[in-house]
C-alpha positions in Angstrom: 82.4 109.6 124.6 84.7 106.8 125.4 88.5 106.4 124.9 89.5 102.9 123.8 93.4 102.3 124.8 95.5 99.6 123.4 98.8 98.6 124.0 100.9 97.6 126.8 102.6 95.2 128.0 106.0 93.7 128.8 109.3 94.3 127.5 113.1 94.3 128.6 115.6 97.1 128.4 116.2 99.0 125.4 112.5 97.4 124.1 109.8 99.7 122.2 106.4 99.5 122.2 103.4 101.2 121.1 100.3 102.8 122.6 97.1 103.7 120.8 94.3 105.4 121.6 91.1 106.0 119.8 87.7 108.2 120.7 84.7 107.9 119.8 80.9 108.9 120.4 79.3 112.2 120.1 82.2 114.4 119.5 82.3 117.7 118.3 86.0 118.3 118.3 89.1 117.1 120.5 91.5 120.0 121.4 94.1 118.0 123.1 94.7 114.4 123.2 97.4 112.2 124.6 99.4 110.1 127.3 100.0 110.4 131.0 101.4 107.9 133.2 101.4 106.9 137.0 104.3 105.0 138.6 103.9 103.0 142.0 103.8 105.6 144.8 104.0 108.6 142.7 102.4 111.2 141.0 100.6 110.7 137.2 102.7 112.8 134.8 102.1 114.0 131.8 103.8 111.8 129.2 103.2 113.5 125.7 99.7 114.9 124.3 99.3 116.6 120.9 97.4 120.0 120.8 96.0 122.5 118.6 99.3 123.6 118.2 100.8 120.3 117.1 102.3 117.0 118.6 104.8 118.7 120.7 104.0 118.6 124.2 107.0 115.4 126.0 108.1 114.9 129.3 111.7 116.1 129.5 112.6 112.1 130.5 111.1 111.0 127.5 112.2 113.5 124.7 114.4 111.7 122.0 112.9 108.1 122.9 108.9 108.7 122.4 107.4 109.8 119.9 103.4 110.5 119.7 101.3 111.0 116.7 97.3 111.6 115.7 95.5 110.1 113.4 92.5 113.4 112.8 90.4 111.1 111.0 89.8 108.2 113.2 90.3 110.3 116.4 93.4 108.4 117.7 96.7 109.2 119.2 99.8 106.7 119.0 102.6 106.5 121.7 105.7 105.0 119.9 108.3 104.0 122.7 111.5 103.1 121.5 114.6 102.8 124.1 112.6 101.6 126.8 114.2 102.0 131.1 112.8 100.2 133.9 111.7 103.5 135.3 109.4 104.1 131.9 107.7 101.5 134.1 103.6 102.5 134.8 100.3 102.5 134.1 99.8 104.5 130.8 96.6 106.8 130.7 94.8 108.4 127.6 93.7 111.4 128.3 91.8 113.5 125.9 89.7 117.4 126.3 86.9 116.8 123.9 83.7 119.0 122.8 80.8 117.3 122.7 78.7 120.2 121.4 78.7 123.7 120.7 80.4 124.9 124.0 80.4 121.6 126.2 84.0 121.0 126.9 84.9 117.7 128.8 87.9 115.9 129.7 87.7 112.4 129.6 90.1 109.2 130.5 90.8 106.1 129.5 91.6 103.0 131.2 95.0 102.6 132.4 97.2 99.9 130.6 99.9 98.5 132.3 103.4 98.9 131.2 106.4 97.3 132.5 109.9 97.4 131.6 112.4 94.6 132.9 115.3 92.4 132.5 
């Protein structure tokens, strides 16, 4: 299984742009899918993911300005950013829990892509 990211990239203030993600390979079925993200000296954090239970799951500093949606079919998750702040500022991760058979449950990443937000 890989993740493929896409994305990125610079923008100033107030800026949007959009993250995708796509899996492929042997997959069985992905319970959760989505976008963490890792700031210069700190912690990754969990960004927004989608779930079983819908797309739902947002960082409280993000609610209101991302938005994050799946495509079932082609196994991809899109990261809409509008309103964007200099401390949305990061690498971006995809991060997805995938079965790959009938009780083989793996979490996988994708490559970082890099996200900056200045004037």
């Amino acid at each position: 299984v890989q993740l493929q990211a896409s994305g990125g990239g610079s923008v100033q203030p107030g800026g949007s742009l959009r993250l995708s993600c796509t899996a492929s390979g042997s997959i069985f079925s992905i319970n959760n899918m989505g976008w963490y993200r890792q700031a210069p000296g700190k912690l990754r954090e969990l960004v927004a993911r989608c779930t079983s239970g819908g797309c739902t799951d947002y960082a409280d500093s993000v609610k209101g300005r991302f938005t994050i949606s799946r495509d079932n079919a082609e196994n991809t998750v899109t990261l809409q950013m509008n309103s964007l702040e200099p401390e949305d500022t990061a690498v971006y991760y995809c991060k997805a829990v995938i079965t790959i058979g009938s009780s083989d449950t793996r979490t996988y990443w994708g490559q970082g892509t890099l996200v900056t937000v200045s004037s």
